[in-house]
C-alpha positions as CSV (number, residue, x, y, z in Angstrom):
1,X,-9.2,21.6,22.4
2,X,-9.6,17.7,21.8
3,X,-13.0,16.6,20.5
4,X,-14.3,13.5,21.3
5,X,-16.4,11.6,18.8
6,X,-18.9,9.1,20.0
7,X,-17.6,6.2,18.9
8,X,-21.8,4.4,18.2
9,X,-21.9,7.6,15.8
10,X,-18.1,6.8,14.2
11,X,-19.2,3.5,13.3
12,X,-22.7,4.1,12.1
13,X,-21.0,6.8,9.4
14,X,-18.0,4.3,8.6
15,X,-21.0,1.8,7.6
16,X,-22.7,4.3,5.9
17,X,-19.8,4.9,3.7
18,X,-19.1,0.7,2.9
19,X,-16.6,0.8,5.7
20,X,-15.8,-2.3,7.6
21,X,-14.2,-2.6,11.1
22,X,-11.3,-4.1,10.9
23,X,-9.6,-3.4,14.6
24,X,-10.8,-1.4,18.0
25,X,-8.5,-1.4,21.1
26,X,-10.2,0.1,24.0
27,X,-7.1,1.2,25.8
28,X,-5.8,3.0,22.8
29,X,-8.7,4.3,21.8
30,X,-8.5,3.9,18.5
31,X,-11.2,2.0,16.2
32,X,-9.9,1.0,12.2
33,X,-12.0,0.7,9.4
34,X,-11.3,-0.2,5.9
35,X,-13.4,-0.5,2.4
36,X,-15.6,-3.1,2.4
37,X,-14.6,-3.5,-1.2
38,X,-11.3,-2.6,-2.6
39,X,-11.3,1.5,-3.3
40,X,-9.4,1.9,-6.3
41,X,-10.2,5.2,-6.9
42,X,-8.5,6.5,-4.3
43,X,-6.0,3.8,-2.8
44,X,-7.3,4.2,0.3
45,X,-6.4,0.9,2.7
46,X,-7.3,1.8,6.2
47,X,-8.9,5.0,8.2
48,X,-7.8,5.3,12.0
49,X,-10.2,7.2,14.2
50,X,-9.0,8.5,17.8
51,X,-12.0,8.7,19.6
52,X,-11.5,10.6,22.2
53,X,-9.4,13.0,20.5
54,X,-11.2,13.7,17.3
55,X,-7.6,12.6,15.5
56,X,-8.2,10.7,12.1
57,X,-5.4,8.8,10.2
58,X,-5.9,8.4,6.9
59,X,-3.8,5.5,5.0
60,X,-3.4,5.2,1.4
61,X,-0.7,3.5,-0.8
62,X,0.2,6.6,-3.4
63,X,1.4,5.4,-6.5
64,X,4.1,7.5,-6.6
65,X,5.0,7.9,-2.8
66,X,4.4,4.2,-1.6
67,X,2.3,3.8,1.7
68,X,1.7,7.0,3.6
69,X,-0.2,8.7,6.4
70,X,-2.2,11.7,6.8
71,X,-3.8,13.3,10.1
72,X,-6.1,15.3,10.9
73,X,-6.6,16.5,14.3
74,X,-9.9,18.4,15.4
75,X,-12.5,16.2,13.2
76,X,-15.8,16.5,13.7
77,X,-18.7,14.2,13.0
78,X,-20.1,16.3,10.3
79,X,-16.3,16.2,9.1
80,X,-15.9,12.4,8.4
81,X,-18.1,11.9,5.9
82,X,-15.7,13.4,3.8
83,X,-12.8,11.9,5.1
């Protein structure tokens, strides 16, 4: 079963964690965000949240595999934080 994440609650976490939104498109549903300061650590460029679905794209540029994608379907709001 799709769960929706209320997207006033998305971006209060995705600031809490020194995220900036960087794209939203209603009809998509989908809102970006990307560090406010480049993360290093763990290559991460850009984080995709489907709203309505609870989907989350996670895009990173691996140093060994290049630019890549990972999903997660299902998320929860107590989830992202650790996204």
């Amino acid at each position: 079963m799709a769960m929706a994440l209320p997207i006033e609650d998305v971006r209060r976490l995705a600031r809490a964690a020194a995220l900036e939104e960087t794209y939203y498109n209603e009809q998509s549903r989908v809102v970006s965000f990307a560090p406010a300061n480049t993360d290093t650590e763990h290559n991460l460029s850009r984080v995709n949240v489907y709203y309505t679905t609870g989907t989350v794209g996670t895009c990173i540029d691996h140093p060994r595999q290049g630019k890549t994608q990972l999903f997660r379907r299902n998320v929860t709001l107590a989830m992202l934080p650790d996204i």
